[in-house]
ROSEPA-841582 format. One record per atom (N, C-alpha, C, O): x, y, z; residue in one letter. Coordinates in steps of 0.2 Angstrom, whole numbers, plus 5000, padded with zeros to 4 digits. Layout:
# residues N
XYZa...
//
This chain:
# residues 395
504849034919x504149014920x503749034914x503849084911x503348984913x502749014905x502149014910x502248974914x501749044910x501149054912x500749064906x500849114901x499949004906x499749004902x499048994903x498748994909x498549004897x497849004898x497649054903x497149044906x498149114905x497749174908x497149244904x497149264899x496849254908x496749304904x496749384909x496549394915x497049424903x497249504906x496649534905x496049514903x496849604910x496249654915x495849674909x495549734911x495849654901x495549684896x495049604893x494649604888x495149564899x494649504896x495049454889x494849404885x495549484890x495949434880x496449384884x496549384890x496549344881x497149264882x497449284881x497549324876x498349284888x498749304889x499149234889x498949184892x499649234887x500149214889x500949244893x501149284890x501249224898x501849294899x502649214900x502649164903x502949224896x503549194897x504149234902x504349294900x504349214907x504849254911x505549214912x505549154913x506049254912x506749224916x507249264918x507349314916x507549224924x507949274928x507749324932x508149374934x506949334933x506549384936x506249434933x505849464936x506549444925x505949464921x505449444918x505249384917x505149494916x504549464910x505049484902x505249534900x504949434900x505349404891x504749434888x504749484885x504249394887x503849404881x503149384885x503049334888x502649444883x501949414884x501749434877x501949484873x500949384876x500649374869x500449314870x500149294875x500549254865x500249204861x500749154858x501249154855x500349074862x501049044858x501749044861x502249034857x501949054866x502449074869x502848994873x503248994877x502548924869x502748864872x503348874871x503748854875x503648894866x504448894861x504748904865x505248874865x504748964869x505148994872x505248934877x505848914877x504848914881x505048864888x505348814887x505248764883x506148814891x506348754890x506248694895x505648684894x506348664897x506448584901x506348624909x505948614913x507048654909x507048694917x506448754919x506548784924x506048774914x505448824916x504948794919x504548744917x504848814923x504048794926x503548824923x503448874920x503048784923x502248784918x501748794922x501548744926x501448854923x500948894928x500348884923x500148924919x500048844924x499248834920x498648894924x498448874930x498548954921x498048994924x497148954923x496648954927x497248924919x496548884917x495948954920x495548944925x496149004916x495549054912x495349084920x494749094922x495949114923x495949144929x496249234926x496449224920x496249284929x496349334926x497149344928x497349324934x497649384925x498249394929x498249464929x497949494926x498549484934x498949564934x499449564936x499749504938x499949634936x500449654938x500349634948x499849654952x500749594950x500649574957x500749674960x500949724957x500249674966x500249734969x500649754972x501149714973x500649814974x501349864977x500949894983x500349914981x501149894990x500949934995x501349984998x501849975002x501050044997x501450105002x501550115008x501950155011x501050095010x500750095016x500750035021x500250015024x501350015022x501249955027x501449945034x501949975034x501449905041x501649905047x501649835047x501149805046x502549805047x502349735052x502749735058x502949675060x502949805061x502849785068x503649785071x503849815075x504049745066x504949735069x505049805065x504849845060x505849805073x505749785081x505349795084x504949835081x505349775089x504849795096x504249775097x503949765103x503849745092x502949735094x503049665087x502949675081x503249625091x503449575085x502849505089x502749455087x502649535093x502149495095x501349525092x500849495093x501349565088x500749555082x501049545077x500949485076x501449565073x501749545066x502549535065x502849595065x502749485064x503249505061x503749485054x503349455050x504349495052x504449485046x504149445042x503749465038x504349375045x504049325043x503149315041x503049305036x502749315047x502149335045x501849415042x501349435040x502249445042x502049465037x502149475029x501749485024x502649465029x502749435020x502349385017x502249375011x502149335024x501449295022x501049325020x501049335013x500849345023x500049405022x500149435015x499749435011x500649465015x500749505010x500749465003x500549484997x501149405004x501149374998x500349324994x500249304989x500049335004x499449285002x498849334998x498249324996x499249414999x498749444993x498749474988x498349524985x499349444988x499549454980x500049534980x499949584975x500449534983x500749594985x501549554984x501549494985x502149594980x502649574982x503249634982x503849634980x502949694985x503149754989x502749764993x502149744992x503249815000x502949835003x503349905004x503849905000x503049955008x503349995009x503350005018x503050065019x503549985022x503449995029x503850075032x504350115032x502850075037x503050125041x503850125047x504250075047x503850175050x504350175057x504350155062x504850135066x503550165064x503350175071x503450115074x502950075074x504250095075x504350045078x504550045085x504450105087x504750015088x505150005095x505949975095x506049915096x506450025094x506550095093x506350115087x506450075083x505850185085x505850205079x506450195075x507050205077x506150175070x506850185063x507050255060x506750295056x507650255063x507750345062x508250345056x508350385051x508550285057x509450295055x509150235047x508850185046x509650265041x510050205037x510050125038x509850075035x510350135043x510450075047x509950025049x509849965046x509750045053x508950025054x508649995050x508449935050x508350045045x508150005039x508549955035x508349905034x509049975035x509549915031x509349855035x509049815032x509349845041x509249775043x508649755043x508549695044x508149795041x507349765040x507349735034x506949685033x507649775030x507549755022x507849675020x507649635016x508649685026x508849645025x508449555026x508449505023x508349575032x507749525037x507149505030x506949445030x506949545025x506349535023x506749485017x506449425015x507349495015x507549485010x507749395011x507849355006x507949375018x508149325021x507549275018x507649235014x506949295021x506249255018x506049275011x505549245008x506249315009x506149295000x505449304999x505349314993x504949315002x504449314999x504149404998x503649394995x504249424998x504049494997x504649554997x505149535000x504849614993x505249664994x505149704998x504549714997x505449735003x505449785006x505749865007x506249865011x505549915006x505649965007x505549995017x505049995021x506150005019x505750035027x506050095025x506550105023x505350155028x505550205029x506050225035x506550195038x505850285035x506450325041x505850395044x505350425041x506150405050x505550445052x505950525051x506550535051x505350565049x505450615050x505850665055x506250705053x505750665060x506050675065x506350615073x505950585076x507050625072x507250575077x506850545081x506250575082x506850495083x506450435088x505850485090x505750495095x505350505084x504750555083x504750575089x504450555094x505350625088x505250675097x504650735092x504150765095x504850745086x504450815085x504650885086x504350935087x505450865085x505850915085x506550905081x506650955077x506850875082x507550865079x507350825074x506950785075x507850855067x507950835058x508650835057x508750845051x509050825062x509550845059x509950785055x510350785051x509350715058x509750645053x509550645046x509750625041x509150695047x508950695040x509650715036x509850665033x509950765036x510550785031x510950755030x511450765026x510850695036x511550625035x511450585029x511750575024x510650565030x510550505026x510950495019x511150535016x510950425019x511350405012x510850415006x510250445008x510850404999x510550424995x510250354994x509950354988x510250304997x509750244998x508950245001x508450204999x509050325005x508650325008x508050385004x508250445003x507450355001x506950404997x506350435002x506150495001x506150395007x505450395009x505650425015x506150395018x505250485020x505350475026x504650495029x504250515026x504550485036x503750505037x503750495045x504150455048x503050535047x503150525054x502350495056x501850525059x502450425051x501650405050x501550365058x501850325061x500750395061x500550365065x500250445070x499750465073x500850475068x500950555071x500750625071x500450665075x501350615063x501250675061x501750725063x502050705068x502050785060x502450835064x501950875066x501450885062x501850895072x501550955075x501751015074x501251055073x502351035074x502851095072x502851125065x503051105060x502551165065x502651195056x503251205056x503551165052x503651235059x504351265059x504951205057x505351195053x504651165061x505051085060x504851055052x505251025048x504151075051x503950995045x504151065040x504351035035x504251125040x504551185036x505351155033x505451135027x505651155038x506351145036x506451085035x506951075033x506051035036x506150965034x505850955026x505950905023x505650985024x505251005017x505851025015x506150975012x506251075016x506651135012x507351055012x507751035007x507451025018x507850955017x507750925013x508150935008x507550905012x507150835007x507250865000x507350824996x507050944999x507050944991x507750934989x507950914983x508150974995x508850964990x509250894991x509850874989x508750844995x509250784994x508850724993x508950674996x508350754987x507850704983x507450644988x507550584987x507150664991x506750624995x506050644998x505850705001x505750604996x504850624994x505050615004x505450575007x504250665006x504150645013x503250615012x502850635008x503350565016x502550535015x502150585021x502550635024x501750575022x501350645026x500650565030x500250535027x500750575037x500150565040x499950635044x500250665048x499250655041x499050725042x498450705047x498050665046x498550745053x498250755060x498450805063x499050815063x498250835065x498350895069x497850885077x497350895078x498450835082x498750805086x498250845092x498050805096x498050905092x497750965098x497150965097x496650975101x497150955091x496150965088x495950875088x495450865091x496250835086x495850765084x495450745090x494950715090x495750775097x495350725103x494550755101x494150725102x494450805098x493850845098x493350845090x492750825089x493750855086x493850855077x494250835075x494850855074x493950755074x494550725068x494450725062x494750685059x493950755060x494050775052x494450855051x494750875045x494450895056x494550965054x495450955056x495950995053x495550895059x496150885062x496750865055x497350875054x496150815050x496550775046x496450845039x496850855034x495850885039x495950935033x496551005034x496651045031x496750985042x496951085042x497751055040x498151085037x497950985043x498650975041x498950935033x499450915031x498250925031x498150915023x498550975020x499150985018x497951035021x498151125016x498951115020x499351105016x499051125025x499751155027x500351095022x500851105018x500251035024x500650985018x500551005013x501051005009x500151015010x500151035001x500451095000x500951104996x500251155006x500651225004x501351205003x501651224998x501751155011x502351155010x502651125005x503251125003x502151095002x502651054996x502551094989x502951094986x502051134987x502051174984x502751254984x503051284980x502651264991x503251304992x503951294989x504351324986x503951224992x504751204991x504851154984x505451144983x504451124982x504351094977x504551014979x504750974975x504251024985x504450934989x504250884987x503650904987x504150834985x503650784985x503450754991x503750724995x502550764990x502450754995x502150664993x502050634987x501950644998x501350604997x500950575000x501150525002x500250585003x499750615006x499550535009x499150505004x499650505013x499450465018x498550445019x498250495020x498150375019x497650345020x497250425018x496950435024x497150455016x496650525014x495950495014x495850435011x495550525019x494950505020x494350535022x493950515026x494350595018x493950675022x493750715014x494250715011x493150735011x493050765005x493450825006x493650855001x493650855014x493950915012x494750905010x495050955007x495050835013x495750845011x495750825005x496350825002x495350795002x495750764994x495450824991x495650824985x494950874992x494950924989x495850984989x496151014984x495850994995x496551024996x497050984991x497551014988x496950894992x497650884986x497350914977x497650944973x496850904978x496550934972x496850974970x497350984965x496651004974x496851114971x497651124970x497851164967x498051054977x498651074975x498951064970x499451104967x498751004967x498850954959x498851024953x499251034949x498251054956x498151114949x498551174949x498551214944x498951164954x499251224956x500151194955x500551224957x500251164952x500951114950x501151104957x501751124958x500751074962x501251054967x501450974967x501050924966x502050964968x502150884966x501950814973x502250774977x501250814971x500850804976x500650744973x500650744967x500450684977x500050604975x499850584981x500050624986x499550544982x498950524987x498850444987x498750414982x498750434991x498450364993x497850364997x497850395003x497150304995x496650284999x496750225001x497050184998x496150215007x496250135008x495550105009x495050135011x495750035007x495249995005x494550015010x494050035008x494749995019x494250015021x493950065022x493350065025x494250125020x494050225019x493450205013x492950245012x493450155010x493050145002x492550095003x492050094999x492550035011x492149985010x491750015015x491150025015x492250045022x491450065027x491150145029x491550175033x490950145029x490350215034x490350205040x490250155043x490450265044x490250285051x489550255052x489550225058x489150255051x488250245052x488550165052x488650155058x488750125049x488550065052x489250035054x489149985058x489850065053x490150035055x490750085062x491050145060x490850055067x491350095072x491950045073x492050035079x492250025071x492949995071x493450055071x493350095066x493850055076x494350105077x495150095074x495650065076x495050135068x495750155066x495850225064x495350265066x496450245062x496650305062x496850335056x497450315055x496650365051x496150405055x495450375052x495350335047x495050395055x494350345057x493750355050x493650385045x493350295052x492950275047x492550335046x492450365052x492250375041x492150425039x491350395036x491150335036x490850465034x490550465032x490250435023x490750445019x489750405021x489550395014x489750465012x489850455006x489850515013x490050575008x490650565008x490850535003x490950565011x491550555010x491850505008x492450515008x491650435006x491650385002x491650414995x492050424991x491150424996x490850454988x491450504986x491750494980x491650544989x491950594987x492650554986x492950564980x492950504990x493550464986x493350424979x493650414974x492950414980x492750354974x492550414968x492450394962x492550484969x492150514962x493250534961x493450534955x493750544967x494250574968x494450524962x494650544957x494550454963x494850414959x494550404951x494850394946x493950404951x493650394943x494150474940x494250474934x494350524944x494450604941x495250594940x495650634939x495450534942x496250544943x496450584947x496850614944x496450604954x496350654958x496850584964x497450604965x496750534967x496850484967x497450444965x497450414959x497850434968x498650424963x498750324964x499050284960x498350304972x498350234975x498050224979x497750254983x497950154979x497650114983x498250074991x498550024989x498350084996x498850075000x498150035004x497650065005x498549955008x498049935013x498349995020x498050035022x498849995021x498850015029x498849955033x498449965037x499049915034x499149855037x499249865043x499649915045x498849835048x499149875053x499049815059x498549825063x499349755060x499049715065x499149745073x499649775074x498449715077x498649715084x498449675086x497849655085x498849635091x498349585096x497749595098x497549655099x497349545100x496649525104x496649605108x496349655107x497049585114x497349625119x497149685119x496749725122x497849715113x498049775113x497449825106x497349885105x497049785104x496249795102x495749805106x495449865105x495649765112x495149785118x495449855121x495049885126x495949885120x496249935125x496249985120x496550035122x495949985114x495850045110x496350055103x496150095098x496850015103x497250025097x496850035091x496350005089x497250095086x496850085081x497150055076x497750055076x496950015070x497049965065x496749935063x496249915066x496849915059x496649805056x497349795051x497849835049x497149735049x497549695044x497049705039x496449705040x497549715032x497349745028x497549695021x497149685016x498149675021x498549645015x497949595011x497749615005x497749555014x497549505013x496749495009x496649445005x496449545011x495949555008x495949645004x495449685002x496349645004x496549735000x496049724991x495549754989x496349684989x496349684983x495349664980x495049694976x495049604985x494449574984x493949614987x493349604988x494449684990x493649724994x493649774990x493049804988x494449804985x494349854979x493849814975x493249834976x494049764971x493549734967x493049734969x492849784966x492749714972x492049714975x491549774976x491049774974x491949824979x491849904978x491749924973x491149934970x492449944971x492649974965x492449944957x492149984953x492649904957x492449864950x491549844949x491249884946x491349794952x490849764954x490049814955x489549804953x490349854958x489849904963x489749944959x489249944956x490350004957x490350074953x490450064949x490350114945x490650024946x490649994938x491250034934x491250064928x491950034941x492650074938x492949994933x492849934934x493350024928x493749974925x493949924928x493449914933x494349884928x494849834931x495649854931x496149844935x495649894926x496449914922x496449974927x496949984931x495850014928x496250074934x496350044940x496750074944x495949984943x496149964951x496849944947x496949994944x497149914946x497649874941x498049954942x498449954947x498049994939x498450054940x498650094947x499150124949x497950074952x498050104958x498350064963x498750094967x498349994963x498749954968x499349914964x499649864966x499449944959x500249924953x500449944952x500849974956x500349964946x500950024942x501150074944x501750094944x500450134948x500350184951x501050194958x501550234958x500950134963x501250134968x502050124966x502450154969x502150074961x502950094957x503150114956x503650134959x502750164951x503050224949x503150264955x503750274956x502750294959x502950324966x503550294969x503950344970x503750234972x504050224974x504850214970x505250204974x504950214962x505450204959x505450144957x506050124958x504950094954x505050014955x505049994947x504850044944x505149934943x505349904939x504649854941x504649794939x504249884943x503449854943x503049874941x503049934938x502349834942x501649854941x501549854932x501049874930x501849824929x501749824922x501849754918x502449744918x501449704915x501549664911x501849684904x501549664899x502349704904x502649684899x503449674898x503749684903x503849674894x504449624893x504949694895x504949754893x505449664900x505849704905x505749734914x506049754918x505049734913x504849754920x504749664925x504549614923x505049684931x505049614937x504549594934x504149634932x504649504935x504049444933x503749434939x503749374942x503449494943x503049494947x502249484947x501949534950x501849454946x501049444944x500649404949x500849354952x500249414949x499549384953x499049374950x498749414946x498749304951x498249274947x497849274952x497849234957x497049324951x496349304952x495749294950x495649314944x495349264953x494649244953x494149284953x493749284958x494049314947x493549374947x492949334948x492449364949x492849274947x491949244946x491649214953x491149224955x492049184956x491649184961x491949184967x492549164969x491449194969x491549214978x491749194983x491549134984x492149234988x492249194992x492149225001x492049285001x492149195006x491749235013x492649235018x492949185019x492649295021x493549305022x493249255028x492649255030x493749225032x493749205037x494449235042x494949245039x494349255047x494849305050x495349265054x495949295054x495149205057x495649135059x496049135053x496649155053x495949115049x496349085043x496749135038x497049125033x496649185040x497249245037x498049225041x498149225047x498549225035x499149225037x499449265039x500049255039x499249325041x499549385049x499449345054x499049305055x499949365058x499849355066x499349365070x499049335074x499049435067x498649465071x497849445065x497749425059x497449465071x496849445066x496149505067x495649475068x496249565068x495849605070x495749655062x495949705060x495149605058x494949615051x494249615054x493949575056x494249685052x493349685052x492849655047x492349665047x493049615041x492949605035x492849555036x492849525031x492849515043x492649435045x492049425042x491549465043x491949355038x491149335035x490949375030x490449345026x491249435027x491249465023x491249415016x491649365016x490849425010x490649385005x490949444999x490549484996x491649414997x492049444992x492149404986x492149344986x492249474978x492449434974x493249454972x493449504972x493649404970x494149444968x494949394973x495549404974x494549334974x495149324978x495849314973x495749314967x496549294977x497049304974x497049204977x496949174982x497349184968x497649104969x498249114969x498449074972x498449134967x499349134966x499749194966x499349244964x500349224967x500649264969x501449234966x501749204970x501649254961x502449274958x502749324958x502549374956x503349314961x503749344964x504449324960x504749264961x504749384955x505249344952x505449304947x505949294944x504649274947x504749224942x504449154946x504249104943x504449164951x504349104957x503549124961x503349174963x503349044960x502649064966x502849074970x503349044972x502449134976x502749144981x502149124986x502349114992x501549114984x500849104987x500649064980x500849074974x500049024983x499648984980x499048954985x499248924991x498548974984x497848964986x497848894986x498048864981x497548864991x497348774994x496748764988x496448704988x
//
């Protein structure tokens, strides 16, 4: 594929020549290179990036495939310019086992539109006590987490620390402290912040610190970072677009205060700030009215950063660029997030000029419980390559 007449997150005319799912050559001038069999992607003076990477994703299989599944999910993902994911456990049965995962990834691989990473949980079918699958696992397996949850047990999430370092596997951390949040859910989400960074400092674990959305906890990863603990962090889009004062949509953990805005958004200008993850979280109509906490997030991830981030605070382009690409690869081990020759011809072309208003019907998730309905963004995504192949293209 030649993709042509784009232009990169520094404002210059890009061209990228790709094959066999790499990127060959970007620069100028690159018709030579295409032959008869290349497809010709005319950007016509759209911006491209490295396609996004998410660490932080739910779509549901097994068990709740009545909000999202495979299938619609890689929609979504690809309709926003995403071509990784990293999926949670909290399935029905949780994904404890290799196995498990192996069939998920498998499954995503069948529909071709997105890559899949599935976790494995920390503690068996999140009883909150037994690790012993842990010392099985294959070296396939990097990521484990007991996202949705949390370990409650220090003694547990202690010796799951001290696993992991000797069999190289970062644990992702959802920090809550499960006895305090019905009362304080910010004291809930900062007291198991410090204990996750102690343990990973302790042990030299890698941690990586889940939707952070409290000035106290991203100060804790602060202090850890300074302290050589091998610590990185993820925020999400809507920890950055809403405030408690105007907005009560219930997700977990919950919409926060403008200081607390502010404190992620000065967190990311300081490098403090490792990514940008949606949190994808669908639920039915139904299983919304009865309290679930979530939204869908893929789809509009990247045009509420922009809008925010870029637009509003007047951050680069190249550090969102860093924070929902390169940043999330690197963490994860991936051959992405980078425009240049050798890394996947993975890329996403958008619409930084003008705008557009989300509609929550016409998102390609199953589920449609986005509070960013009517919402008037810049930054949509036209196209989505994956491999070298459009995987998404805007109507």
């Amino acid at each position: 594929m030649l993709v042509r007449n784009a232009i990169d997150a520094q404002g210059r005319p890009i061209e990228i020549y790709t094959k066999d799912g790499r990127i060959q050559a970007v620069g100028q001038g690159l018709s030579c290179l295409a032959g008869p069999e290349d497809e010709v992607l005319d950007a016509v003076g759209k911006t491209i990036l490295p396609a996004f990477v998410d660490l932080h994703c739910h779509w549901r299989t097994p068990g709740f495939e009545y909000k999202e599944d495979i299938e619609t999910g890689s929609r979504a993902a690809a309709a926003g310019g995403y071509t990784f994911v990293n999926l949670m456990p909290n399935t029905k049965p949780v994904c404890s086992s290799a196995a498990q995962a192996m069939q998920i990834q498998q499954q995503a691989e069948k529909v071709g539109l997105c890559d899949v990473n599935q976790t494995v949980s920390i503690t068996q079918d999140f009883d909150g006590k037994n690790i012993d699958h842990l010392k099985t696992l294959p070296a396939s397996v990097k990521f484990i987490t007991e996202d949705g949850h949390g370990v409650q047990n220090n003694a547990v999430m202690a010796r799951a620390f001290a696993i992991c370092t000797q069999r190289d596997i970062t644990v992702m951390s959802h920090a809550e402290d499960m006895e305090i949040s019905p009362w304080d859910y910010r004291l809930a989400e900062d007291i198991e912040t410090v204990r996750n960074c102690w343990l990973s400092e302790y042990y030299q674990t890698r941690l990586h610190m889940c939707h952070v959305s409290t000035r106290g906890a991203i100060e804790a990863i602060r202090m850890a970072k300074l302290r050589g603990a091998p610590v990185s962090c993820e925020v999400t889009p809507h920890h950055l677009w809403f405030t408690n004062d105007v907005c009560d949509y219930r997700v977990n953990p919950p919409i926060r205060t403008a200081a607390d805005v502010q404190a992620l958004i000065e967190a990311i200008q300081e490098g403090v700030v490792d990514a940008i993850a949606t949190d994808h979280a669908p639920h039915s109509e139904e299983d919304k009215l009865k309290g679930m906490a979530g939204m869908v997030g893929s789809e509009t991830a990247f045009a509420v950063c922009y809008t925010k981030l870029c637009r509003e605070e007047g951050l680069p382009l190249e550090l969102l660029s860093q924070l929902m690409s390169e940043n999330p690869a690197k963490i994860l081990g991936l051959a992405k997030g980078r425009i240049e020759p050798g890394y996947d011809a993975d890329l996403v072309l958008v619409d930084l000029e003008n705008p557009y208003t989300v509609k929550a019907a016409e998102l390609h998730s199953k589920s449609h419980n986005c509070p960013y309905d009517g919402a008037e963004l810049y930054g949509r995504v036209c196209a989505t390559i994956k491999a070298g192949k459009i995987t998404y293209q805007a109507e």
